[in-house]
GUNU-640449 format. One record per atom (N, C-alpha, C): residue number from 0; atom name; x negated, y negated, z negated. Coordinates in steps of 0.2 Angstrom, whole numbers. Layout:
GUNU-640449
+-----+----+-------+-------+-------+
|   i | at |     u |     v |     w |
+-----+----+-------+-------+-------+
| NUM | CA |     X |     Y |     Z |
...
+-----+----+-------+-------+-------+
***
This chain:
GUNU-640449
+-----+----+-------+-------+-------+
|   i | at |     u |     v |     w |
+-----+----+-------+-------+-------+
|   0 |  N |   136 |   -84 |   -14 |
|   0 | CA |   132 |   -84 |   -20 |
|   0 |  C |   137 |   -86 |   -26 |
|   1 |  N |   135 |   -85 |   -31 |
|   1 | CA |   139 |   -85 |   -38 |
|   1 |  C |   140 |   -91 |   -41 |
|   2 |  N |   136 |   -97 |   -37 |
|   2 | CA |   138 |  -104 |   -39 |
|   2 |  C |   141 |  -108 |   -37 |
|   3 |  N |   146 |  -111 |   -44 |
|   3 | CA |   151 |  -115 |   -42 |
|   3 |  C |   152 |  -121 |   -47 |
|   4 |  N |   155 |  -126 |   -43 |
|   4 | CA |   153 |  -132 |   -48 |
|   4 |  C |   158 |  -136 |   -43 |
|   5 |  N |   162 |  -139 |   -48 |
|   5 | CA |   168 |  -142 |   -45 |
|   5 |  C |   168 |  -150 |   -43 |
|   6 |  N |   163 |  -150 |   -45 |
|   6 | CA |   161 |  -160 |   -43 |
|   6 |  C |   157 |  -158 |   -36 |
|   7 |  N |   155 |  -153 |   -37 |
|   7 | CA |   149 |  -151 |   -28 |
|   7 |  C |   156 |  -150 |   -22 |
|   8 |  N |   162 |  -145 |   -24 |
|   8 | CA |   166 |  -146 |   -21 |
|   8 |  C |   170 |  -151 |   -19 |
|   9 |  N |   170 |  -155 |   -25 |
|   9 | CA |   174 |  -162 |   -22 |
|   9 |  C |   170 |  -164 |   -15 |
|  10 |  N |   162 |  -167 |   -19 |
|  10 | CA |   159 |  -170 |   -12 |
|  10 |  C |   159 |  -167 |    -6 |
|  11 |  N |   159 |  -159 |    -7 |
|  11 | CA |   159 |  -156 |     1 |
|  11 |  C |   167 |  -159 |     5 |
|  12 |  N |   172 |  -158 |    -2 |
|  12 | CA |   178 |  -159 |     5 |
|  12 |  C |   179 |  -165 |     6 |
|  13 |  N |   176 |  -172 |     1 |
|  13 | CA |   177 |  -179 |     2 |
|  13 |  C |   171 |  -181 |    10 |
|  14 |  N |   165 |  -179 |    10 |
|  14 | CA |   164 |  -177 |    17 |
|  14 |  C |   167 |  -176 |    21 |
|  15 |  N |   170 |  -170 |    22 |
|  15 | CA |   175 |  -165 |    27 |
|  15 |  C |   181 |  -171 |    29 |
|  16 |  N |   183 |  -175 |    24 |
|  16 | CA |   188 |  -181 |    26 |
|  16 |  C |   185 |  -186 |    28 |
|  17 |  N |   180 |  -187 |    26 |
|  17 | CA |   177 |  -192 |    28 |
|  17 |  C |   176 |  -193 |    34 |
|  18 |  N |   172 |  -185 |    37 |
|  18 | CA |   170 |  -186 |    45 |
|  18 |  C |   177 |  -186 |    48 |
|  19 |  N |   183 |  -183 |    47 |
|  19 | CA |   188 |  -183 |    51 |
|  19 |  C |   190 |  -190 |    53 |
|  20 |  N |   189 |  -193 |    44 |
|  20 | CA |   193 |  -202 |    49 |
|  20 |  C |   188 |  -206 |    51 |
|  21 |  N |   183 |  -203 |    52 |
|  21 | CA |   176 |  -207 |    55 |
|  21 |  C |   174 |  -210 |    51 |
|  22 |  N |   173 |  -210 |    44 |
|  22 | CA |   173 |  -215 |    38 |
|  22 |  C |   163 |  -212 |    39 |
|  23 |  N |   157 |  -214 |    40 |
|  23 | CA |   153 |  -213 |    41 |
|  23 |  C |   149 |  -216 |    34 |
|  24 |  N |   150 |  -221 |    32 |
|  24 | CA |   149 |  -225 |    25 |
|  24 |  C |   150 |  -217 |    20 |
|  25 |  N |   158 |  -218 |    19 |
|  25 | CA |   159 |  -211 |    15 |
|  25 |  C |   156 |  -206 |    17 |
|  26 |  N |   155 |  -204 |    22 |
|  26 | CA |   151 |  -200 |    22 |
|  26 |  C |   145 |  -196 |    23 |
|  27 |  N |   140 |  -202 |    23 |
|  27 | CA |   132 |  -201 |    20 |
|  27 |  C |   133 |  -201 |    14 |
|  28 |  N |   137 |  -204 |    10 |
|  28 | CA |   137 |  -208 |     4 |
|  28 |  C |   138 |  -197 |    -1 |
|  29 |  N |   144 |  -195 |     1 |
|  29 | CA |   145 |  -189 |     1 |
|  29 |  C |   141 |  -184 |     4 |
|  30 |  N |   138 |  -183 |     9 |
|  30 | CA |   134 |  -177 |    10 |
|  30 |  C |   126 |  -181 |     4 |
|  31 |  N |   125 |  -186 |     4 |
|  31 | CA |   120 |  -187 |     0 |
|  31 |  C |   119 |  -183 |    -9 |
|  32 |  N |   126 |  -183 |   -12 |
|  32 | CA |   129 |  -183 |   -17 |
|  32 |  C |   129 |  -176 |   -15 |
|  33 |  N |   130 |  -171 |   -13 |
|  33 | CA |   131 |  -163 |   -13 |
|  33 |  C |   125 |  -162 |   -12 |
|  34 |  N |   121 |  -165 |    -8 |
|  34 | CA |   113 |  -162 |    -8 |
|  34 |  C |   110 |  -164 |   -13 |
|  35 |  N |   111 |  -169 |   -15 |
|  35 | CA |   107 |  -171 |   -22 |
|  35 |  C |   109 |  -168 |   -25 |
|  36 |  N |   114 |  -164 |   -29 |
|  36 | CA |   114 |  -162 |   -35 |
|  36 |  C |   114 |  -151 |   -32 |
|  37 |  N |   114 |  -151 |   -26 |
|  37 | CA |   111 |  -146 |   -24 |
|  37 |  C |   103 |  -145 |   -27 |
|  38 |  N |    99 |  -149 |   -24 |
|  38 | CA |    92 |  -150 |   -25 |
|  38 |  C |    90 |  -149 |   -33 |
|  39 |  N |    95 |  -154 |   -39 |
|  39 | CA |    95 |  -153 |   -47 |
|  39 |  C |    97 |  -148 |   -47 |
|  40 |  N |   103 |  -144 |   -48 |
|  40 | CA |   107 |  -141 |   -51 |
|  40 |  C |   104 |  -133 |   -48 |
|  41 |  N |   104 |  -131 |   -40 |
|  41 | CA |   104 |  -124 |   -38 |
|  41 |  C |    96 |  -121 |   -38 |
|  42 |  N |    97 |  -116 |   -40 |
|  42 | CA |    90 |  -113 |   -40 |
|  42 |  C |    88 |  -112 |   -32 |
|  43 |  N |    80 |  -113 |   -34 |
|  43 | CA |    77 |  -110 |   -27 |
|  43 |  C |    73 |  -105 |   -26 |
|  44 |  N |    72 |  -103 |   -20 |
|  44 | CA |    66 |   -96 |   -21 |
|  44 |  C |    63 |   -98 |   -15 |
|  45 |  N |    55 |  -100 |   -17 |
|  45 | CA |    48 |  -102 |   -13 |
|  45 |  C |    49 |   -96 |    -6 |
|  46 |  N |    47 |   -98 |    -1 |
|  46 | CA |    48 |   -93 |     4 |
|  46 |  C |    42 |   -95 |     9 |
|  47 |  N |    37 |   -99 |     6 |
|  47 | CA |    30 |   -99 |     9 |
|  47 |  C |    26 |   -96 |     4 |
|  48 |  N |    21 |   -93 |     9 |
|  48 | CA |    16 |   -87 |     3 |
|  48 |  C |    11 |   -92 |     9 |
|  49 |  N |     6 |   -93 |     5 |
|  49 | CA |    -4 |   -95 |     7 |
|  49 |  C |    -5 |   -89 |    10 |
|  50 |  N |   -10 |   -93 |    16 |
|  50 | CA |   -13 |   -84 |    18 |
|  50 |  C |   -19 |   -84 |    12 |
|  51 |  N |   -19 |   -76 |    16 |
|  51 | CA |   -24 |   -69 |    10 |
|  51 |  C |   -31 |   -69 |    14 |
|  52 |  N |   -36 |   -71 |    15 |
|  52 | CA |   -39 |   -70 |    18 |
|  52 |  C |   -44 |   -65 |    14 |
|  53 |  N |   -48 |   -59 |    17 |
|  53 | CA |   -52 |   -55 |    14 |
|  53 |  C |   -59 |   -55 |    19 |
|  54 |  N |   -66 |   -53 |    15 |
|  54 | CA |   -70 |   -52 |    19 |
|  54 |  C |   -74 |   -47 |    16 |
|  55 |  N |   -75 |   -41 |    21 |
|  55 | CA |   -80 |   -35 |    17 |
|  55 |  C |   -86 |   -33 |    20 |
|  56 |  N |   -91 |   -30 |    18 |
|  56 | CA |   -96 |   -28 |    18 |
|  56 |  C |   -95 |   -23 |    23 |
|  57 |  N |   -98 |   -22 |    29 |
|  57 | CA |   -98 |   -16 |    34 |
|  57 |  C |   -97 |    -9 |    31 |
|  58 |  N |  -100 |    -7 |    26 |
|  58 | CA |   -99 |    -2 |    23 |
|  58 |  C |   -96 |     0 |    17 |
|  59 |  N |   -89 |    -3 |    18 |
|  59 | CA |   -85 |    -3 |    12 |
|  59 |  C |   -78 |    -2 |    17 |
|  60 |  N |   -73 |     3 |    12 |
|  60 | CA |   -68 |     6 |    18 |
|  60 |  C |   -63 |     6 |    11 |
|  61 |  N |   -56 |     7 |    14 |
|  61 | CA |   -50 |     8 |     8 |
|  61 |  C |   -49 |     3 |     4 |
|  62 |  N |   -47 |    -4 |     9 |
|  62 | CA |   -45 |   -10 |     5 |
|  62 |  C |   -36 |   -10 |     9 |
|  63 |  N |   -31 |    -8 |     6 |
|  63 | CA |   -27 |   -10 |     9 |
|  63 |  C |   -22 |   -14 |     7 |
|  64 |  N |   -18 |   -19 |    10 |
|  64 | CA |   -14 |   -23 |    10 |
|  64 |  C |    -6 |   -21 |     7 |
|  65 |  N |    -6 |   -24 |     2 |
|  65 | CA |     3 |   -19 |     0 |
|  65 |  C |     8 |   -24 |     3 |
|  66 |  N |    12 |   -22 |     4 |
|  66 | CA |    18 |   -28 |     5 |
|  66 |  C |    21 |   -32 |     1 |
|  67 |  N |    20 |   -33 |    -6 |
|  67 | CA |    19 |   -39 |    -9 |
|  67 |  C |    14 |   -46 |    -8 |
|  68 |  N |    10 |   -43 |    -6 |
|  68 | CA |     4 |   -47 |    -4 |
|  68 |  C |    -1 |   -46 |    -9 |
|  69 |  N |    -3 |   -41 |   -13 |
|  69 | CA |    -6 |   -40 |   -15 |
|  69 |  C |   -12 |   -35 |   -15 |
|  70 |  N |   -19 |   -37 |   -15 |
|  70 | CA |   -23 |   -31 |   -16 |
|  70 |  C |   -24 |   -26 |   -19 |
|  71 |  N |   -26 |   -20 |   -20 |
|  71 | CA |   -24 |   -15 |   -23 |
|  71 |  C |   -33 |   -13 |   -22 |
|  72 |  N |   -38 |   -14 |   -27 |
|  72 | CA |   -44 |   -14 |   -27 |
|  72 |  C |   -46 |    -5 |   -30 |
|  73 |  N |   -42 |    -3 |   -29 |
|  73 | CA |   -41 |     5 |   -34 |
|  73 |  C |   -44 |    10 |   -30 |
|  74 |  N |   -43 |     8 |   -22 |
|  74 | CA |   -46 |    14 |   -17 |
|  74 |  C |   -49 |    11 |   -15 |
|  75 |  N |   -57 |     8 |   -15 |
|  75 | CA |   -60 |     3 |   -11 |
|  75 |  C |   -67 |     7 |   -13 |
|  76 |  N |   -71 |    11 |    -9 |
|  76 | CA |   -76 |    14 |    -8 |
|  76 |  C |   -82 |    11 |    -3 |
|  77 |  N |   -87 |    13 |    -5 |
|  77 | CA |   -91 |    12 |    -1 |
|  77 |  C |   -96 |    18 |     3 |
|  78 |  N |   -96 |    18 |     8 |
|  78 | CA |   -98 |    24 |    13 |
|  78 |  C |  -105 |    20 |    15 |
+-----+----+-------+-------+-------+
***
Protein backbone atom coordinates (compact mmCIF):
# COMPACT_ATOMS: atom_id res chain seq x y z
CA UNK A 1 0.00 0.00 0.00
CA UNK A 2 0.99 3.66 -0.45
CA UNK A 3 1.57 4.37 3.29
CA UNK A 4 4.67 5.51 4.51
CA UNK A 5 5.66 7.24 7.62
CA UNK A 6 9.22 7.27 8.81
CA UNK A 7 8.69 7.14 12.60
CA UNK A 8 6.36 3.72 11.76
CA UNK A 9 9.64 2.62 10.08
CA UNK A 10 11.88 3.21 12.83
CA UNK A 11 9.57 1.29 15.27
CA UNK A 12 9.22 -1.76 12.98
CA UNK A 13 13.08 -2.01 12.59
CA UNK A 14 13.97 -0.94 16.30
CA UNK A 15 11.73 -4.13 17.13
CA UNK A 16 13.40 -6.31 14.40
CA UNK A 17 16.68 -5.28 16.75
CA UNK A 18 15.17 -5.68 19.46
CA UNK A 19 14.02 -9.29 18.99
CA UNK A 20 17.45 -10.25 17.62
CA UNK A 21 19.24 -9.20 20.99
CA UNK A 22 16.51 -10.55 23.04
CA UNK A 23 15.76 -7.08 24.29
CA UNK A 24 12.03 -8.17 24.97
CA UNK A 25 11.42 -4.68 27.30
CA UNK A 26 12.32 -2.91 23.74
CA UNK A 27 10.49 -4.73 22.19
CA UNK A 28 6.78 -4.62 23.36
CA UNK A 29 7.70 -1.14 24.10
CA UNK A 30 8.27 -0.89 20.05
CA UNK A 31 5.77 -3.33 18.56
CA UNK A 32 3.27 -1.24 20.92
CA UNK A 33 4.47 2.16 19.32
CA UNK A 34 3.87 0.77 15.53
CA UNK A 35 0.60 -0.65 16.37
CA UNK A 36 -0.48 2.42 17.99
CA UNK A 37 0.11 4.81 15.63
CA UNK A 38 -1.05 2.09 12.92
CA UNK A 39 -4.49 2.16 14.68
CA UNK A 40 -4.32 6.46 14.72
CA UNK A 41 -2.70 7.12 11.56
CA UNK A 42 -3.87 4.12 8.91
CA UNK A 43 -7.10 3.91 7.40
CA UNK A 44 -9.42 1.03 7.91
CA UNK A 45 -12.06 -0.68 5.83
CA UNK A 46 -15.10 -2.40 8.23
CA UNK A 47 -15.14 -5.96 6.86
CA UNK A 48 -18.17 -7.21 9.03
CA UNK A 49 -21.60 -6.71 7.41
CA UNK A 50 -24.86 -7.61 10.01
CA UNK A 51 -26.96 -10.17 8.70
CA UNK A 52 -29.91 -9.30 6.20
CA UNK A 53 -32.65 -11.04 7.25
CA UNK A 54 -35.99 -10.91 5.09
CA UNK A 55 -39.51 -12.30 5.55
CA UNK A 56 -42.21 -12.49 2.78
CA UNK A 57 -45.71 -13.25 2.36
CA UNK A 58 -46.27 -16.75 0.48
CA UNK A 59 -47.39 -14.99 -2.52
CA UNK A 60 -44.93 -12.49 -3.17
CA UNK A 61 -41.90 -13.72 -5.65
CA UNK A 62 -38.82 -11.48 -7.23
CA UNK A 63 -37.15 -10.35 -4.12
CA UNK A 64 -33.54 -10.83 -5.09
CA UNK A 65 -30.35 -10.24 -3.18
CA UNK A 66 -27.63 -8.16 -4.96
CA UNK A 67 -24.16 -8.56 -4.13
CA UNK A 68 -23.80 -5.58 -2.20
CA UNK A 69 -26.10 -6.63 0.21
CA UNK A 70 -28.54 -4.76 -0.86
CA UNK A 71 -32.40 -5.23 -1.78
CA UNK A 72 -33.61 -4.30 -4.85
CA UNK A 73 -37.62 -3.95 -4.18
CA UNK A 74 -38.13 -2.93 -8.03
CA UNK A 75 -39.01 -6.62 -9.12
CA UNK A 76 -41.05 -7.72 -6.12
CA UNK A 77 -44.50 -8.93 -7.33
CA UNK A 78 -47.28 -10.57 -5.97
CA UNK A 79 -48.76 -13.87 -7.72
Amino acid sequence: MSYQDKEMDALIDAARKAAAEGDSAGYDKNVRGFIGKAFDEVPRIPLFQPYLNVAMQKNLFGLPLLVPRQLDYRTLAKG
